[in-house]
C-alpha positions as CSV (number, residue, x, y, z in Angstrom):
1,X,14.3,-16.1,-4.0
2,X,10.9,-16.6,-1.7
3,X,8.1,-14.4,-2.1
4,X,7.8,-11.7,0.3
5,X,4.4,-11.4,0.3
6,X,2.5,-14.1,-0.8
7,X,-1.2,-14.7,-0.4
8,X,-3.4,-18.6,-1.6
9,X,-6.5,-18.7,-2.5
10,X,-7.8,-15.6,0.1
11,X,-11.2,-14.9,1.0
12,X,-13.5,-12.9,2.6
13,X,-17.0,-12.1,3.2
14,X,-18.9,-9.8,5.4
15,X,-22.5,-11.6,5.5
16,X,-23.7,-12.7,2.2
17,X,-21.3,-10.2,0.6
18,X,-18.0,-11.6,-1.0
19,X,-15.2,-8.6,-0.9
20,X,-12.6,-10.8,-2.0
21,X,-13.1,-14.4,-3.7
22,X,-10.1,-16.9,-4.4
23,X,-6.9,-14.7,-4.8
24,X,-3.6,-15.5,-4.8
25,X,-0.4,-13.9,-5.9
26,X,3.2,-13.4,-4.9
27,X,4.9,-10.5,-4.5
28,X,9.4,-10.9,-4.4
29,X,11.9,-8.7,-2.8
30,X,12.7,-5.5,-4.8
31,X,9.1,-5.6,-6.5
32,X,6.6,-2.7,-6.7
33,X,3.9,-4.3,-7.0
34,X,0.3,-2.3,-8.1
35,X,-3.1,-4.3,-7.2
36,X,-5.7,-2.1,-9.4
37,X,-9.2,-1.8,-9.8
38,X,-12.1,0.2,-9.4
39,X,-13.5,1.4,-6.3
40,X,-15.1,-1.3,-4.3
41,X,-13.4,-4.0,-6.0
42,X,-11.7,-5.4,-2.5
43,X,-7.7,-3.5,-3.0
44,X,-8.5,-2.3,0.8
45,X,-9.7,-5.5,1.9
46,X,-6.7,-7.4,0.7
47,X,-4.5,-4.7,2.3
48,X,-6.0,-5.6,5.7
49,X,-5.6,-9.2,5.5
50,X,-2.8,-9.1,4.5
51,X,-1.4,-7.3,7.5
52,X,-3.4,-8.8,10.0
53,X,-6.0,-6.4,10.7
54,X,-8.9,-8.5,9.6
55,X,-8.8,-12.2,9.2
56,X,-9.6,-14.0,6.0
57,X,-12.5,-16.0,5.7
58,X,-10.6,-18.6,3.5
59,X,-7.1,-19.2,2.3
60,X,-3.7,-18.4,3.8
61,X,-1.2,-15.6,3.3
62,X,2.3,-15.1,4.5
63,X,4.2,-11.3,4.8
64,X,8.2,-11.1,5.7
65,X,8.1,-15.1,6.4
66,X,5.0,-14.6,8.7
67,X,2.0,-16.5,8.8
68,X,-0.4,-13.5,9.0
69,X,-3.4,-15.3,10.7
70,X,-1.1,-16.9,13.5
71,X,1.4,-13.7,14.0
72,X,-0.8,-10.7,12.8
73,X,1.0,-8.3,15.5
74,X,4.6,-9.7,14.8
75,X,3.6,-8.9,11.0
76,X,2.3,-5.1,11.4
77,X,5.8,-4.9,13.4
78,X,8.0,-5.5,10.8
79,X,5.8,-3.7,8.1
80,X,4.9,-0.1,7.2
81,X,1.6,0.4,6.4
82,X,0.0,3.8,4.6
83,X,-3.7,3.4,4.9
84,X,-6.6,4.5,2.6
85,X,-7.5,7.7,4.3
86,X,-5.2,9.4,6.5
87,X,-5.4,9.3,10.3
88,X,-3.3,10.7,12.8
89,X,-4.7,11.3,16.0
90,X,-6.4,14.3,16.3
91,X,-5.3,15.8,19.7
92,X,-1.5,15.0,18.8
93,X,0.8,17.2,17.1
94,X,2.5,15.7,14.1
95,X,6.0,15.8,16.2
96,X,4.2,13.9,18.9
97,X,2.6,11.4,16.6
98,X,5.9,10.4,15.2
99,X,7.5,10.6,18.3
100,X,5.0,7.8,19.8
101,X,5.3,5.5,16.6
102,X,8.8,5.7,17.4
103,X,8.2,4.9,21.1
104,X,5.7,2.0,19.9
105,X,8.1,0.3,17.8
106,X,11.2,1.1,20.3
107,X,13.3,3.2,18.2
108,X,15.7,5.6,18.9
109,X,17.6,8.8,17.8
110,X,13.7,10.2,16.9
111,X,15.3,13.6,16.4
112,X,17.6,12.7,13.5
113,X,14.6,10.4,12.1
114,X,11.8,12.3,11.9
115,X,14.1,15.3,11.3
116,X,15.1,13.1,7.8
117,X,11.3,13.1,7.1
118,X,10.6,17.0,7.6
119,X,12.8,17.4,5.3
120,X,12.1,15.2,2.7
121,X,8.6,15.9,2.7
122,X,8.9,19.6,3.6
123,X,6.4,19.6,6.6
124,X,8.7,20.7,9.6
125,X,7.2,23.9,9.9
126,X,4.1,22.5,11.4
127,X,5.3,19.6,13.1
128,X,3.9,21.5,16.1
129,X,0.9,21.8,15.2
130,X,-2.2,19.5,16.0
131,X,-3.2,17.1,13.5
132,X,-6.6,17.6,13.4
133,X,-5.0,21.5,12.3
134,X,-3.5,20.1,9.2
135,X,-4.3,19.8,5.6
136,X,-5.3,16.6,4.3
137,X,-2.1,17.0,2.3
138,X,-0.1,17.3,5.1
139,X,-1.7,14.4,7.5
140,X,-0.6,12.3,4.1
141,X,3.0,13.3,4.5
142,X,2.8,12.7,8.5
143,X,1.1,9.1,7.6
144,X,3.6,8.5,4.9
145,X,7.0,9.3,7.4
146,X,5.2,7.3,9.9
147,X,5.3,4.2,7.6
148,X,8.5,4.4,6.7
149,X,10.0,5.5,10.2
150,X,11.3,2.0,11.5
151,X,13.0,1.4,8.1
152,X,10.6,-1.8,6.8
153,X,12.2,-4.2,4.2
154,X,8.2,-4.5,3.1
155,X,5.5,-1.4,2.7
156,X,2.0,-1.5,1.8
157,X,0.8,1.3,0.5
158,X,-3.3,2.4,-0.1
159,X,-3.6,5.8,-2.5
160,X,-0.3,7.5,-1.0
161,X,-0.7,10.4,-3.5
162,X,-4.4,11.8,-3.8
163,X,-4.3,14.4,-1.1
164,X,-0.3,14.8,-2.2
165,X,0.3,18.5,-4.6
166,X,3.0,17.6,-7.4
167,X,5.6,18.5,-6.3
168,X,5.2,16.0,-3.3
169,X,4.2,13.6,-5.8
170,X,7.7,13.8,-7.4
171,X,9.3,13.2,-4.4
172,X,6.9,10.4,-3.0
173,X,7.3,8.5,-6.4
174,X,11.1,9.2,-6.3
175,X,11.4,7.6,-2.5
176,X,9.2,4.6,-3.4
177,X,11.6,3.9,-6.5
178,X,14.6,4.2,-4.4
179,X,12.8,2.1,-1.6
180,X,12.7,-0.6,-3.9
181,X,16.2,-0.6,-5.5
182,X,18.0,-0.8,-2.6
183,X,15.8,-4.4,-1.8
184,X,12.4,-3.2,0.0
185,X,8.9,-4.4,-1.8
186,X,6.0,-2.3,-2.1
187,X,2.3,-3.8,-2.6
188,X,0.5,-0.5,-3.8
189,X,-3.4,-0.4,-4.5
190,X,-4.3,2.3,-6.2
191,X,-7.3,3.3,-9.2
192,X,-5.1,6.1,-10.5
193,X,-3.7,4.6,-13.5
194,X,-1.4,7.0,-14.5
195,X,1.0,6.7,-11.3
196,X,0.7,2.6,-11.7
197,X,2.3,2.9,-14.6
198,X,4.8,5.3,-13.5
199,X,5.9,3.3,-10.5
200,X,5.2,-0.3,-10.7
201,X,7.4,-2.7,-12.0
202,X,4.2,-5.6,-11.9
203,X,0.9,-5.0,-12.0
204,X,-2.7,-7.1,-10.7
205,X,-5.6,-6.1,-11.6
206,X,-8.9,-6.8,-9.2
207,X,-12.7,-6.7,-10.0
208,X,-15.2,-7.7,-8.0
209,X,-12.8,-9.5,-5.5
210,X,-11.2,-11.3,-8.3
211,X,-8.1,-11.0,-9.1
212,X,-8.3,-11.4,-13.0
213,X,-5.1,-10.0,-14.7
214,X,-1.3,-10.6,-13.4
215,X,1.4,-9.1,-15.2
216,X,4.9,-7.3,-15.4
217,X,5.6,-4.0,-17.6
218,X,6.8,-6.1,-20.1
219,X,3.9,-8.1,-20.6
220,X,2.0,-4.6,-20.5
221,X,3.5,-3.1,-23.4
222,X,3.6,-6.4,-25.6
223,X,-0.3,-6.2,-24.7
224,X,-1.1,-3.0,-25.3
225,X,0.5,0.2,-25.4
226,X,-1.1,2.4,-22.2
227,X,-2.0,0.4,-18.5
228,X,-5.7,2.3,-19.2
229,X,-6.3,0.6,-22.2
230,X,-5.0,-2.9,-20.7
231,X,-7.2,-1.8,-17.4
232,X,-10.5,-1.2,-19.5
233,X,-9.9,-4.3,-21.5
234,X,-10.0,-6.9,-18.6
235,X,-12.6,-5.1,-16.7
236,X,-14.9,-4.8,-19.5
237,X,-14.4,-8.8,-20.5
238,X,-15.1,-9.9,-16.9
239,X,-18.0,-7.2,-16.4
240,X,-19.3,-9.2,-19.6
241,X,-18.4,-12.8,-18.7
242,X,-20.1,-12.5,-14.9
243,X,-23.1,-10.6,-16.8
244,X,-24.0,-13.6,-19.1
């Protein structure tokens, strides 16, 4: 079966800065696939390019059979995309906000659909009110049903959980593994080790723009018991190996 998401040899710079330098990977359907790394180390940059909201310097990348630099609108169509920091309009309540995703992306029955996400995400007693009104916790759940409101075969996903208490967690984590068993494909950046190893079923690992590690749970465990210790490992080597 075809990659989903599949990304050669992508770069990109912002002046005489190098965000993200010569990676490539593959992502196939029914994959949850974790790209980790420290802060700065380009996760949100990849994210970006490879929906089409900035353009690689280098190298091509295709999402859902899409060239992203030819079709980047067609692509952010068919995706769902949960961005690093959550940002639904301010002057729009969270009913409204859903409501004109919906009309966006030309969907219908919006009552039944975001009724589905009020539930699941227990945020329907202040769908009325404005965003800019709402925990950070709570414009993460509004960000998160908008994502998934158009029912994407493909999801890409930037630290869904950090504003999230755990009880959300458990249900966020229980959606994304169900997401993924009925055929969708996540591409999940996150530094929080802890829920990479709880949810993905392959994992990258990113420094410095580089993607250095590649590797299923399998190959996890055979290497080392706990994702930290196989995290620390590679970061430390390449830290050394640029540093020489």
């Amino acid at each position: 079966m075809p990659p989903v998401i599949e990304a050669r040899h992508l770069v990109k710079k912002f002046g005489p800065t190098t965000a993200v330098d010569d990676l490539s990977l593959a992502v196939h359907p029914g994959e949850l696939f974790g790209l980790l790394g420290p802060n700065g180390s380009g996760k949100t940059t990849t994210i970006k390019m490879l929906t089409g909201q900035t353009v690689p310097t280098e190298g091509t990348a295709t999402v859902a059979g899409l060239d992203v630099r030819r079709h980047p609108l067609k692509v952010r169509e068919r995706v769902g995309i949960i961005p690093e920091q959550e940002m639904p309009p301010s002057f729009l309540t969270a009913e409204e906000y859903l409501h004109f995703v919906g009309a966006i992306r030309g969907l219908s029955h919006m009552e039944r659909r975001c009724s589905l996400w009020y539930d699941l995400l227990d945020f329907g007693d202040q769908k009325d009110m404005l965003c800019k009104d709402l925990s950070r916790g709570t414009r993460q759940k509004v960000m998160f049903a908008q994502a998934f409101l158009h029912e994407p075969r493909v999801a890409f996903v930037d630290e869904p959980l950090i504003n999230l208490d755990p009880i959300v967690q458990r249900t966020v984590k229980n959606y994304l593994r169900d997401f993924v068993s009925r055929g969708g494909t996540v591409f999940f950046c996150t530094h929080v080790l802890e829920i990479a190893q709880a949810l993905c079923t392959r994992i990258g690992i990113i420094y410095r723009g580089r993607l250095v590690y590649q590797g299923d749970r399998e190959d996890i465990t055979q290497r080392h018991a706990h994702l930290e210790d196989l995290f620390l490992d590679m970061i430390h080597r390449e830290h050394h190996a640029s540093s020489a």
